[in-house]
C-alpha positions, 0 to 999 in steps of 0.5 A: 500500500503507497502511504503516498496520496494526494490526502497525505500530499494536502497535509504536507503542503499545508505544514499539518502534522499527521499520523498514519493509520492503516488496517484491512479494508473489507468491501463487503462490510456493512459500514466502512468507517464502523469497520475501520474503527473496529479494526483499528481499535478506535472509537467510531465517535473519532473516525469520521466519514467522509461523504460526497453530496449535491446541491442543485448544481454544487458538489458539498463534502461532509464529514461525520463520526461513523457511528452517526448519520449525516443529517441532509437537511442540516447541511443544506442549512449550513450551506444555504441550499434548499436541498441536499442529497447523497451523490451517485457513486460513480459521481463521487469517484470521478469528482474526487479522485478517489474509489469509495471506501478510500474518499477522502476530505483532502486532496480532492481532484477540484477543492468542493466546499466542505463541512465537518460535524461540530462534535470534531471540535470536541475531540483530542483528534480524528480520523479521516479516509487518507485516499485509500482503501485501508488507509487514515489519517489521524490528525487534530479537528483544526488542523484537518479544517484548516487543511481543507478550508472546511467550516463547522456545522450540526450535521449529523443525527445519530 
């Protein structure tokens, strides 16, 4: 497995420190990121999700704890949208630049607006999909958020 992504790129461009994590990606686990913090012996409220949505014409990213679920229509609050939906999942690869089960908020093919869970503020540090199946990121909240430019909402339901 490269430890090399365009998601650990973004990090060393934006002077963050990080750690890597790695563990067995399974494709046919029910929940990616619940199965990630399993295998890495985590939490699921510290290993967050990265999701791909729309809204109308513009692609949003949301991240959220894996053992919550991403609220919609808090998203489309934050983002001053009407509406949100979770996006195709050939859409998703071919915007990000990533195959599913390996998305990650960082070093996306084009910089699409951002959100992370307000519950990442809370947390000593997090961790989020490094661009590979098996692969993660483990940095603090305001390191990722600023290495992203996301903003921080309410957007996830548990």
């Amino acid at each position: 497995m490269s430890r090399k992504t365009p998601a650990t790129t973004a990090m060393d461009r934006a002077k963050k420190p990080y750690e890597l994590l790695e563990y067995q990606y399974d494709p046919d686990a029910s929940s990616i990121g619940l199965h990630a913090a399993q295998s890495m012996g985590l939490p699921p409220s510290l290993v967050f999700k990265t999701l791909m949505t729309t809204a109308g014409d513009e692609a949003l990213i949301a991240v959220v704890p894996s053992d919550h679920e991403l609220n919609l229509k808090a998203l489309a609050h934050a983002a001053g949208k009407k509406s949100v939906a979770m996006m195709k999942i050939p859409d998703a690869e071919r915007l990000s630049g990533y195959k599913v089960g390996g998305v990650s908020p960082l070093g996306q093919k084009k910089r699409l607006r951002t959100f992370f869970d307000a519950s990442a503020l809370t947390l000593p540090f997090i961790v989020v999909n490094g661009g590979q199946r098996g692969l993660q990121i483990k940095a603090t909240a305001a390191d990722l958020i600023e290495a992203t430019g996301a903003m921080v909402a309410d957007i996830a339901t548990q």
